[in-house]
Kinemage of the C-alpha trace (Angstrom):
@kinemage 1
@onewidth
@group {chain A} dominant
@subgroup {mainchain}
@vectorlist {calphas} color= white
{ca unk a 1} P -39.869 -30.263 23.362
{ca unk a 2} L -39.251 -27.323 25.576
{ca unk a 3} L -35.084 -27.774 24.892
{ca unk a 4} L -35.749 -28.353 21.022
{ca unk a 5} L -37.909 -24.435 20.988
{ca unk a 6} L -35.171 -23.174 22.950
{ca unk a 7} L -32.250 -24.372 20.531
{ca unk a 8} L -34.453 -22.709 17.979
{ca unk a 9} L -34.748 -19.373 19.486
{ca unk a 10} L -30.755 -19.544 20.507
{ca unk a 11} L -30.322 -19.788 16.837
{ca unk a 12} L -31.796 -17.467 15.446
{ca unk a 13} L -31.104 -15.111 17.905
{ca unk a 14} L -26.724 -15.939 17.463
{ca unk a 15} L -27.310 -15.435 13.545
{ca unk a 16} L -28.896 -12.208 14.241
{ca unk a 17} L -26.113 -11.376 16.762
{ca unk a 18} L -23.755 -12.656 13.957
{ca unk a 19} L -24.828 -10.303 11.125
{ca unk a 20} L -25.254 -7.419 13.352
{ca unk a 21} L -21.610 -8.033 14.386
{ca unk a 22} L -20.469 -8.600 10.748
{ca unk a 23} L -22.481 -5.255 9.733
{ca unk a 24} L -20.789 -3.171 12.373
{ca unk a 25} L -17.549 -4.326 12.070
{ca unk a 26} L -17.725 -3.583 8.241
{ca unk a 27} L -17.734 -6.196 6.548
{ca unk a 28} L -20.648 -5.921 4.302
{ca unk a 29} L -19.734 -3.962 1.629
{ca unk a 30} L -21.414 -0.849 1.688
{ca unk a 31} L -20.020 0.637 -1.386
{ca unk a 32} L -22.455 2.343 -4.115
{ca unk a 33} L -20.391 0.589 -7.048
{ca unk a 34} L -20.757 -3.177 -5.620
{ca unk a 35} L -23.518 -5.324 -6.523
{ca unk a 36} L -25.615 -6.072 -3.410
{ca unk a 37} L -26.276 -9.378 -1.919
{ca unk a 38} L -28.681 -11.247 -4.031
{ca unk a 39} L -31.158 -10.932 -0.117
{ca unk a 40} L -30.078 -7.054 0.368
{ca unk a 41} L -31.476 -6.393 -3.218
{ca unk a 42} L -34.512 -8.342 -2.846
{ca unk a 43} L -35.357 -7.444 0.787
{ca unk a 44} L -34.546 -3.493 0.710
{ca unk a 45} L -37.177 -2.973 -2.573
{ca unk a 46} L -39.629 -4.894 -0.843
{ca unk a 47} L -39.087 -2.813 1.705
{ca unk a 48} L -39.213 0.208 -0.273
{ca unk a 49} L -42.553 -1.263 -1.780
{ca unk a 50} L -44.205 -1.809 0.999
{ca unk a 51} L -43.690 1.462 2.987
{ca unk a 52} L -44.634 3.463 -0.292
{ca unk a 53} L -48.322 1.521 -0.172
{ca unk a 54} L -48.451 1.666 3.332
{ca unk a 55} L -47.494 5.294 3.955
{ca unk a 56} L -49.016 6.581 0.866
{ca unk a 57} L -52.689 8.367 1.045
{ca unk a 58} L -55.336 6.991 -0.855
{ca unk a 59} L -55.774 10.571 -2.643
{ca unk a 60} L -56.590 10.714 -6.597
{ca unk a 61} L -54.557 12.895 -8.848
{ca unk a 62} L -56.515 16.506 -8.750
{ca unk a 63} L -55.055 17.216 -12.496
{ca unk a 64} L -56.411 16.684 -15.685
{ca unk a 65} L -53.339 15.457 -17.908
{ca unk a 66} L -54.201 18.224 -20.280
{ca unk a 67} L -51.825 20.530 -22.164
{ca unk a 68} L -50.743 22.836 -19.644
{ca unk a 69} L -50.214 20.275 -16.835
{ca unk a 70} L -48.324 18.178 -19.247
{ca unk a 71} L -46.034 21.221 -20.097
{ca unk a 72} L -45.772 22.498 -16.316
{ca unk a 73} L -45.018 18.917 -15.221
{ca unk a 74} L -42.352 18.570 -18.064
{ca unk a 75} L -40.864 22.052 -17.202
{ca unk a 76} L -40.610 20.892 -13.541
{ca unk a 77} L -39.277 17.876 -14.420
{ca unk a 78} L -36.639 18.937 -17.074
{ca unk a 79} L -35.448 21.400 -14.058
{ca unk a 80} L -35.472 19.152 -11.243
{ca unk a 81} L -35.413 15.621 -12.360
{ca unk a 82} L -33.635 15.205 -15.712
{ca unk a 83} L -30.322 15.088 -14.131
{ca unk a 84} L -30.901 11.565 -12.846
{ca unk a 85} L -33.827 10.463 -14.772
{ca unk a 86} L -32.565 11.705 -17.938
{ca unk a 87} L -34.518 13.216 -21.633
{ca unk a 88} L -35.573 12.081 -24.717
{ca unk a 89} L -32.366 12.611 -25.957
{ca unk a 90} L -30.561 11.063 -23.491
{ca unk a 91} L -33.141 8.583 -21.411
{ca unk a 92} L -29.998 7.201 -19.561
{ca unk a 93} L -28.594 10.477 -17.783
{ca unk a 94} L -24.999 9.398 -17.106
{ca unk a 95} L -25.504 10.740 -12.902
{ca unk a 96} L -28.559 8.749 -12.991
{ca unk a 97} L -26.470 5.339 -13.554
{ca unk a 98} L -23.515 6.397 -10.738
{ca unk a 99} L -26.549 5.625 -7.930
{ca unk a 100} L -26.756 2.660 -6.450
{ca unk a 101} L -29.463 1.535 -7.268
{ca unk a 102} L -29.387 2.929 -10.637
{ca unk a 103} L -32.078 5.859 -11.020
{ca unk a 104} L -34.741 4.459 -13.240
{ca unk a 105} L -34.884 5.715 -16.650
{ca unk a 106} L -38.213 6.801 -17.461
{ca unk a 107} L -38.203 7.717 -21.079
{ca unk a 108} L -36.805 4.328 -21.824
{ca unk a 109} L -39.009 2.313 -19.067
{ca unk a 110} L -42.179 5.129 -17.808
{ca unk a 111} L -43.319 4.446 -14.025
{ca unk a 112} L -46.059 1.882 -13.519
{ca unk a 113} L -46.986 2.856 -9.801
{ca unk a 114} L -50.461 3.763 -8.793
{ca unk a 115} L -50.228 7.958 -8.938
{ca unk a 116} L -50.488 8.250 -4.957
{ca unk a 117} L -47.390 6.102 -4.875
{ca unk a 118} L -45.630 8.090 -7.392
{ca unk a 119} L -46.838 11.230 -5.450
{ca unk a 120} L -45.592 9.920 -1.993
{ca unk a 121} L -42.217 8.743 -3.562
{ca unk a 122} L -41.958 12.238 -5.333
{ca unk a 123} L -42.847 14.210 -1.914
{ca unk a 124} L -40.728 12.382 0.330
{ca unk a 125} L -37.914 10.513 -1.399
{ca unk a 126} L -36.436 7.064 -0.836
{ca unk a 127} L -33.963 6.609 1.874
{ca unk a 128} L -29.892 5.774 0.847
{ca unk a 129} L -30.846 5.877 -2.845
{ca unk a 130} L -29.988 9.807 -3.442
{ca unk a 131} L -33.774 10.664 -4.114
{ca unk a 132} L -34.678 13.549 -2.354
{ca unk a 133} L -37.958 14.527 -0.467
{ca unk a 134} L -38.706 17.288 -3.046
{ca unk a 135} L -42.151 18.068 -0.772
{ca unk a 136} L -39.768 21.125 0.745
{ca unk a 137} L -38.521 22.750 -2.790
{ca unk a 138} L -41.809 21.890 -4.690
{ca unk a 139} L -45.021 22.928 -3.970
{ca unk a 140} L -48.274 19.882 -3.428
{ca unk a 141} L -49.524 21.269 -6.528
{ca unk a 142} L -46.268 20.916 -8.712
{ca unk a 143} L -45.605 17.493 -7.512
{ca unk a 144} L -48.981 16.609 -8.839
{ca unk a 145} L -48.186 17.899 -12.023
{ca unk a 146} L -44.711 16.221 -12.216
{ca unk a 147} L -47.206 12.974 -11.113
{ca unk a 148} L -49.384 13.434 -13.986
{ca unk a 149} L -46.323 14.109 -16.564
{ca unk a 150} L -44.662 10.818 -15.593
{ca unk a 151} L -47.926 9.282 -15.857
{ca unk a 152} L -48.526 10.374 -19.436
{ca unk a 153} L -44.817 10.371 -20.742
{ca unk a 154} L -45.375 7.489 -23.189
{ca unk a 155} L -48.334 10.136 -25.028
{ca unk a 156} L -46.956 13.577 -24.302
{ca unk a 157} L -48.793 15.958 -26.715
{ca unk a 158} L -46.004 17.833 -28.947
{ca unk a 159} L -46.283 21.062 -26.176
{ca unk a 160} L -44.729 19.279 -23.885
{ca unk a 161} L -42.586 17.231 -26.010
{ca unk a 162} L -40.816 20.830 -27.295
{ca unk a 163} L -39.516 21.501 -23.587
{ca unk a 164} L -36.970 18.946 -24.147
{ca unk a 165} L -35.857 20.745 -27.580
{ca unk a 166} L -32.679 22.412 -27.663
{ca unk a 167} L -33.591 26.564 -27.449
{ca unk a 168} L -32.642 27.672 -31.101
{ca unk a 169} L -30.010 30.135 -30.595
{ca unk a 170} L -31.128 34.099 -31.787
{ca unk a 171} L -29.626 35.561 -34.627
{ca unk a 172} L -26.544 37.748 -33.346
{ca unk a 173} L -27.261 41.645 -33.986
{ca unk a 174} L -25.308 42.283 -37.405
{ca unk a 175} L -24.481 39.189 -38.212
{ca unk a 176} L -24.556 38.360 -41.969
{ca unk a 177} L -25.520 35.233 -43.438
């Protein structure tokens, strides 16, 4: 018995040898345009998942999802997250889709986290994905409000709706029509 627990534990410790070997020697692919690994996929957003609910405070969301935190929340988001996240307009922002993972698109597929999550995720970023800790450019306050945006972007009243509008251009001094 004591030979058969010992082959075990020589296994598994040569395949973990072996794939630390393969991964420094680089031969898993680490490019951002190559599918993963059907494991690496499936084992780095559980990860992901599970240090969110672990790490994340059991806080509630101090805002009211009422006009003006809708509109400050889109504001903040149309300057900071847009890019990757993309618009009404354009839900799948073309930068957004170069990431590996892809950046979710959350006028075509809204968040369904718990709002501490969301907050945590927001404050701190995720790790080799390109989302950045934003809890050093953004205020606790303003990352609430971009929390409570994302959480009402499926009902936004038409206030914050218009911040994704186009700004009308001003008539030009003198011009005729």
């Amino acid at each position: 018995m004591g030979k058969f627990l010992l082959g075990i534990a020589v296994t598994i410790i040569i395949i973990f040898v072996g794939g630390f070997v393969l991964l420094k020697k680089g031969y898993m692919n680490m490019s951002a345009d190559v599918a993963p690994l059907p494991f690496e996929k499936s084992l780095a957003m559980g990860a992901v998942d599970a240090s969110t609910e672990r790490r994340a405070s059991d806080r509630k969301n101090p805002n009211s999802p009422s006009e003006e935190n809708l509109v400050a929340g889109a504001q903040l988001y149309l300057n900071h997250c847009a890019g990757c996240h993309g618009v009404p307009s354009n839900p799948d922002a073309p930068f957004g889709r170069s990431f590996y993972p892809p950046v979710p698109a959350f006028f075509k597929d809204a968040p369904d986290m718990p709002e501490n999550e969301n907050f945590y995720i927001i404050a701190h970023g995720i790790r080799w994905t390109g989302m950045p800790g934003w809890n050093k450019t953004l205020t606790e306050a303003q990352i609430w409000q971009v929390v409570t945006f994302l959480s009402n972007i499926e009902k936004l009243p038409p206030a914050a709706s218009r911040v994704f509008e186009p700004p009308v251009a001003a008539p030009q001094p003198g011009a005729t029509r």
